[in-house]
C-alpha positions in Angstrom: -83.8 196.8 -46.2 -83.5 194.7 -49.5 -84.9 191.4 -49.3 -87.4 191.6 -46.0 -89.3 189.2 -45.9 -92.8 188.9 -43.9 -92.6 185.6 -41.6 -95.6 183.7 -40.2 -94.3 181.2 -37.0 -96.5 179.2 -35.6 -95.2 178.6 -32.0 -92.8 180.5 -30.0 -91.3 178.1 -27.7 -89.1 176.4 -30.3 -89.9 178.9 -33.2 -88.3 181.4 -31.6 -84.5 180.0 -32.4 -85.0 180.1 -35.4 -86.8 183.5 -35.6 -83.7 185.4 -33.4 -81.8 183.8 -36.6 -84.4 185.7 -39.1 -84.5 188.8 -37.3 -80.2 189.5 -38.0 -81.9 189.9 -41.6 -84.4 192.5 -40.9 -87.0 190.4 -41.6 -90.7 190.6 -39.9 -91.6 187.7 -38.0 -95.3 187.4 -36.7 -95.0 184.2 -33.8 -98.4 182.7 -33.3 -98.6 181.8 -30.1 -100.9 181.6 -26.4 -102.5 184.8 -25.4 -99.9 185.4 -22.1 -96.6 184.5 -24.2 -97.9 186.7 -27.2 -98.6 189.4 -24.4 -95.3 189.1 -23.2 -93.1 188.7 -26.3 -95.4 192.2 -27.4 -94.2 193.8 -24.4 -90.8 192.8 -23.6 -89.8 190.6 -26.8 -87.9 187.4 -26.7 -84.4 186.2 -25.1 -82.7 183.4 -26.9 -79.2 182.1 -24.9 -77.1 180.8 -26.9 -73.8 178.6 -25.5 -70.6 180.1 -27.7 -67.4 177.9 -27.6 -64.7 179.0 -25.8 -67.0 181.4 -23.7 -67.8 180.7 -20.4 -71.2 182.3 -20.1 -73.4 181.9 -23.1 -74.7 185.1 -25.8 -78.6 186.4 -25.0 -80.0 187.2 -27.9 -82.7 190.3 -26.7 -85.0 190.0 -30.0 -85.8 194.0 -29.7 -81.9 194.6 -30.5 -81.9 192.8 -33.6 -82.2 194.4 -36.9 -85.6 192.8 -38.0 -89.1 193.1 -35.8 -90.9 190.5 -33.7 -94.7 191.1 -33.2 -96.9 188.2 -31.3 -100.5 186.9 -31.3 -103.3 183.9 -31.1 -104.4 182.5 -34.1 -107.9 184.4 -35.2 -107.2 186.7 -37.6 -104.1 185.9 -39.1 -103.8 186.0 -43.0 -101.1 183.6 -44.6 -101.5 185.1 -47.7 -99.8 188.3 -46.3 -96.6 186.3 -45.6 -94.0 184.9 -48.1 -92.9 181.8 -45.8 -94.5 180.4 -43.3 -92.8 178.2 -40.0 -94.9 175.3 -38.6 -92.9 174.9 -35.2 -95.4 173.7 -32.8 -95.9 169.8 -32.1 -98.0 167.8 -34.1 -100.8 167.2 -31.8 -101.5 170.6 -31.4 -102.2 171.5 -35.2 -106.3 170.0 -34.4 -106.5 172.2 -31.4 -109.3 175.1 -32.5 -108.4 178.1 -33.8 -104.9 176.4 -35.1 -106.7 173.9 -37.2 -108.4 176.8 -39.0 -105.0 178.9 -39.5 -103.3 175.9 -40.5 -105.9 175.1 -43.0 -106.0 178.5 -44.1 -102.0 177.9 -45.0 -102.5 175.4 -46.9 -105.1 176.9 -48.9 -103.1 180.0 -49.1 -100.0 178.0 -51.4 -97.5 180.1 -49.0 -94.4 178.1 -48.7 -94.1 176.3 -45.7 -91.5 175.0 -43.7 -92.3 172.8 -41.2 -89.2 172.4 -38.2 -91.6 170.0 -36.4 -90.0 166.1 -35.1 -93.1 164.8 -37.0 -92.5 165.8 -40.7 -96.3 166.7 -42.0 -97.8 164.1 -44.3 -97.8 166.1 -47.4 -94.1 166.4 -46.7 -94.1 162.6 -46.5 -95.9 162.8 -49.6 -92.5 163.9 -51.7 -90.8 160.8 -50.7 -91.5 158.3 -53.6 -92.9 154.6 -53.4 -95.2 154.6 -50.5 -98.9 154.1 -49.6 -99.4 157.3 -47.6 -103.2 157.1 -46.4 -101.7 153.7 -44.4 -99.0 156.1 -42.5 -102.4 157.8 -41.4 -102.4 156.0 -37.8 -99.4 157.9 -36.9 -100.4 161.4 -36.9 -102.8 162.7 -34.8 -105.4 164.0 -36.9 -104.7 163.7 -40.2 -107.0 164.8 -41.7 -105.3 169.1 -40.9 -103.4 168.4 -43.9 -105.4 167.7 -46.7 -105.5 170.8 -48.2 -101.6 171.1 -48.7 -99.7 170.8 -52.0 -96.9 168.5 -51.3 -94.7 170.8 -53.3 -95.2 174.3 -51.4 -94.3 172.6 -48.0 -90.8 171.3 -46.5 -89.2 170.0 -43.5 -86.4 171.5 -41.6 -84.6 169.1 -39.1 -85.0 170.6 -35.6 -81.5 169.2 -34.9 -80.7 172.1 -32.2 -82.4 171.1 -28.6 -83.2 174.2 -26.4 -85.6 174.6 -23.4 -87.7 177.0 -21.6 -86.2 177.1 -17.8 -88.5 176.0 -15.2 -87.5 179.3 -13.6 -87.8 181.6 -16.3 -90.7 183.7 -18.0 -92.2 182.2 -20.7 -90.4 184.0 -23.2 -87.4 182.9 -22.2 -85.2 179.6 -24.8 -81.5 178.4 -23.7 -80.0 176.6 -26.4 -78.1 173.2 -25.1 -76.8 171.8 -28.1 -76.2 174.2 -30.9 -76.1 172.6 -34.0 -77.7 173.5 -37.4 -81.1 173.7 -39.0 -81.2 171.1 -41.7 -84.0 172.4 -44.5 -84.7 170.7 -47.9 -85.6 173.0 -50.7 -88.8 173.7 -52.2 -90.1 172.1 -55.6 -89.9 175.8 -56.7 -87.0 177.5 -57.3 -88.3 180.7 -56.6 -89.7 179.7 -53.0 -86.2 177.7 -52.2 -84.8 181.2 -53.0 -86.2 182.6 -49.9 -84.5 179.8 -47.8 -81.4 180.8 -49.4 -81.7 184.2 -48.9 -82.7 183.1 -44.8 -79.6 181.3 -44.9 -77.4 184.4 -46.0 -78.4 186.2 -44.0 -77.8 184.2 -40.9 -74.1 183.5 -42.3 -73.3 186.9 -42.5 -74.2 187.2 -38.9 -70.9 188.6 -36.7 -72.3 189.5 -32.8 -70.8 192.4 -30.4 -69.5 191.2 -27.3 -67.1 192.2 -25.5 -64.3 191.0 -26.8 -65.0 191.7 -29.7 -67.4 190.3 -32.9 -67.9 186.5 -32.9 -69.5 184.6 -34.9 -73.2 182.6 -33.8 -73.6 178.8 -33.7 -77.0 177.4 -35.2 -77.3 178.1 -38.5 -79.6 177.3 -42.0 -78.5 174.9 -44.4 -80.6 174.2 -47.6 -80.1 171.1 -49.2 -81.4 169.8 -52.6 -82.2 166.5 -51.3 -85.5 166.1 -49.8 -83.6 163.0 -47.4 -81.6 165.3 -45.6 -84.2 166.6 -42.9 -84.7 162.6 -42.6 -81.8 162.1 -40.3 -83.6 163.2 -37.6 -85.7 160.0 -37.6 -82.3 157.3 -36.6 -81.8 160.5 -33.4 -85.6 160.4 -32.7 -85.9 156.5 -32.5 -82.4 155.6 -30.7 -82.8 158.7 -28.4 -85.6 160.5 -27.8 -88.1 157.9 -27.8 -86.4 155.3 -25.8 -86.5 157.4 -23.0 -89.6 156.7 -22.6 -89.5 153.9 -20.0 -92.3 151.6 -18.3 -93.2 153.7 -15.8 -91.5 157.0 -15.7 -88.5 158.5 -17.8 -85.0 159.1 -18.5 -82.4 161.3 -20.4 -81.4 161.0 -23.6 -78.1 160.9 -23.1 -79.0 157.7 -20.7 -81.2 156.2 -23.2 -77.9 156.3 -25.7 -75.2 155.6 -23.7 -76.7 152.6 -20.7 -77.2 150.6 -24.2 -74.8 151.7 -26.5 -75.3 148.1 -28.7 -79.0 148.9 -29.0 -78.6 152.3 -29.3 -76.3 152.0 -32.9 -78.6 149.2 -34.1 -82.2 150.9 -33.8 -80.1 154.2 -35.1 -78.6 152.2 -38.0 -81.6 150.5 -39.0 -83.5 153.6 -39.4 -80.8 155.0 -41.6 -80.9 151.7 -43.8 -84.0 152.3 -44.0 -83.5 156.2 -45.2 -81.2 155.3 -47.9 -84.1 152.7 -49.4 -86.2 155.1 -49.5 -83.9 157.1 -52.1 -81.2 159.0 -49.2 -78.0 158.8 -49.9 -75.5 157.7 -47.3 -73.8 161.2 -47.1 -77.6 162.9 -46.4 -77.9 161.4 -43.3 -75.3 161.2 -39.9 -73.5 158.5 -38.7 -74.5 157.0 -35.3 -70.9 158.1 -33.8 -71.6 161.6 -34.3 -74.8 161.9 -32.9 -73.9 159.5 -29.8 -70.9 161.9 -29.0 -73.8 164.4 -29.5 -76.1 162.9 -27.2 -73.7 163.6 -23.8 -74.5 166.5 -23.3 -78.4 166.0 -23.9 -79.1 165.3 -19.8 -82.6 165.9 -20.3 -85.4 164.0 -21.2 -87.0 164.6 -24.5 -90.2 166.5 -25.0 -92.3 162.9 -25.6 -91.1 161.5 -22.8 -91.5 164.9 -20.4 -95.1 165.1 -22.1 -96.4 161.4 -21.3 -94.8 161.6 -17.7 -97.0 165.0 -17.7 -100.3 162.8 -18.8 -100.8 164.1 -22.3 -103.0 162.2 -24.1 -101.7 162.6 -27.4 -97.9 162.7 -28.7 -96.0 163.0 -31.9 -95.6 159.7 -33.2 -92.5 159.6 -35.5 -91.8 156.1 -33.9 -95.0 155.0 -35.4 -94.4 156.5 -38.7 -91.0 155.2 -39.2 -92.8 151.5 -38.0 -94.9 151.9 -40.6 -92.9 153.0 -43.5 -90.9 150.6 -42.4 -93.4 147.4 -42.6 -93.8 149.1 -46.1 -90.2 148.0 -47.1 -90.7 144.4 -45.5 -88.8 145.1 -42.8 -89.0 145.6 -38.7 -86.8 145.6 -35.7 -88.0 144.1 -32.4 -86.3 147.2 -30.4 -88.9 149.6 -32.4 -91.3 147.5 -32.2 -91.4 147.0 -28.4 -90.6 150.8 -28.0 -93.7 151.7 -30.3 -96.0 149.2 -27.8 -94.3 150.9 -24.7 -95.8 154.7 -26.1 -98.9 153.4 -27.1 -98.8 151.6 -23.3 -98.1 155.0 -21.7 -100.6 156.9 -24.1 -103.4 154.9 -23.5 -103.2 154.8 -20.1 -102.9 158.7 -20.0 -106.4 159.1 -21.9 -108.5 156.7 -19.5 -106.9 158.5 -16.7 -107.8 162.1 -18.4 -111.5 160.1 -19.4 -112.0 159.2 -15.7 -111.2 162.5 -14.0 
């Protein structure tokens, strides 16, 4: 087919999505992922369910009837400079884990372009926003050092605005989609690398699915965007949602951290937006607290942060942190974050002295 394109993913839980989206384009995607999911997706593929207004029972995407290939793997022996775009869609933490520290560094070396749909936007990403002091946003990530060998300019963020899980119940290679909403990238400094994106996004508008009755179009597609504040709405959802349901000593869901609060809720939401549009977004860029809240009924899970603290993980993405610190940058804070940011750090700490102790 015209225009393939060789994909590296790194991670198949959430990379997946977007890969079932690749794959209506004929594309090859390599997922880079743990030895029994990369088994599995090799075997049997992938199964993406996705909910379809005005159906009852939501479309499974089966990855080995779409148009492109899927193949599956750890991460020795991977070459990025075989690729022409590269996902990052595993969570931050996990990019100093060995073996993925090396393939990531490899990827940075390699000048591939990169798109990153993690909640934590990598720091060379953060290094394309103007006017800050980026080595004292360092505390935030987990090891920062993985990134050093990046050029700001070959890597971008896409917003991972679309939630999906992996049921309990399910095989591994298994994602339902609950809230089906669009993938938010910002183009490359190079034209010829943003081409690629536009291509991707095409591809996955041209998209028209057989079902029954009939061919229907797919929710959850690729939007490129020129401004590099786009992907940043994700940070006012993250801070007024997803980390506030993290709670003293246990969790709860999203759509209870919005809605039990709703005053605190729109404040923490529009202070990081302010906050956005000093750092150079523009008002339109970014969504208004009203959308997102009607959004966040239906989101009756917890978020990943929370799930993965209440599990004991000793290490998190921080995106709190980093938008406290970019913040105090500006001169400014806001006692909700601030508390919220103490609670995780709370929670995290205890999680490594227990994991020191056993």
């Amino acid at each position: 087919m015209p225009g393939t394109y060789n994909i590296l993913i790194m991670g198949a839980s959430y990379g997946s999505l977007l890969a079932s989206k690749m794959l209506f384009g004929g594309h090859h995607i390599h997922l880079v992922c743990l030895p029994a999911e990369a088994d599995l997706i090799n075997a049997e593929g992938f199964r993406v369910r996705l909910p379809v207004r005005g159906r009852k029972e939501p479309v499974e995407l089966d990855s080995r009837k779409l148009p492109g290939k899927v193949t599956a793997g750890g991460a020795g022996g991977v070459r990025p400079a075989d690729y022409d775009l590269i996902g990052l869609a595993m969570q931050e933490p996990q990019y100093r884990s060995p073996g993925v520290r090396e393939l990531l560094d490899a990827v940075a070396r390699s000048r591939v372009p990169c798109m990153s749909i993690m909640n934590m936007p990598p720091l060379p990403y953060v290094k394309r926003i103007p006017g800050l002091d980026y080595d004292a946003l360092k505390p935030a990530y987990t090891d920062p050092s993985v990134w050093d060998n990046f050029d700001p300019g070959a890597i971008t963020l896409c917003s991972p605005d679309p939630q999906a899980i992996r049921p309990p119940d399910e095989k591994v290679n298994v994602l339902l989609v609950t809230l089906p909403t669009n993938f938010k990238v910002a183009r490359f400094d190079s034209d010829k690398s943003t081409a690629i994106l536009r291509q991707l996004q095409q591809d996955i508008d041209a998209v028209r699915y057989d079902v029954p009755e009939g061919k229907i179009e797919l929710p959850v597609h690729l939007r490129v965007h020129d401004s590099i504040f786009v992907p940043l709405a994700k940070w006012a959802m993250l801070l007024a949602g997803n980390y506030r349901c993290v709670t003293k000593d246990g969790m709860r869901t999203a759509q209870e951290a919005v809605w039990s609060d709703l005053d605190t809720s729109r404040s923490v939401y529009n202070f990081v937006f302010d906050l956005c549009v000093k750092l150079g977004a523009k008002p339109d860029d970014l969504v208004p607290f009203e959308k997102y809240a009607a959004a966040a009924q239906s989101l009756t899970r917890p978020a990943s942060a929370a799930r993965a603290l209440q599990n004991g993980a000793p290490f998190i993405e921080r995106a709190d942190k980093l938008v406290q610190l970019i913040a105090r940058q500006k001169g400014l804070s806001y006692p909700a974050i601030d508390a919220q940011v103490a609670l995780v750090d709370a929670r995290l700490e205890a999680n490594r002295k227990k994991a020191a102790a056993a």
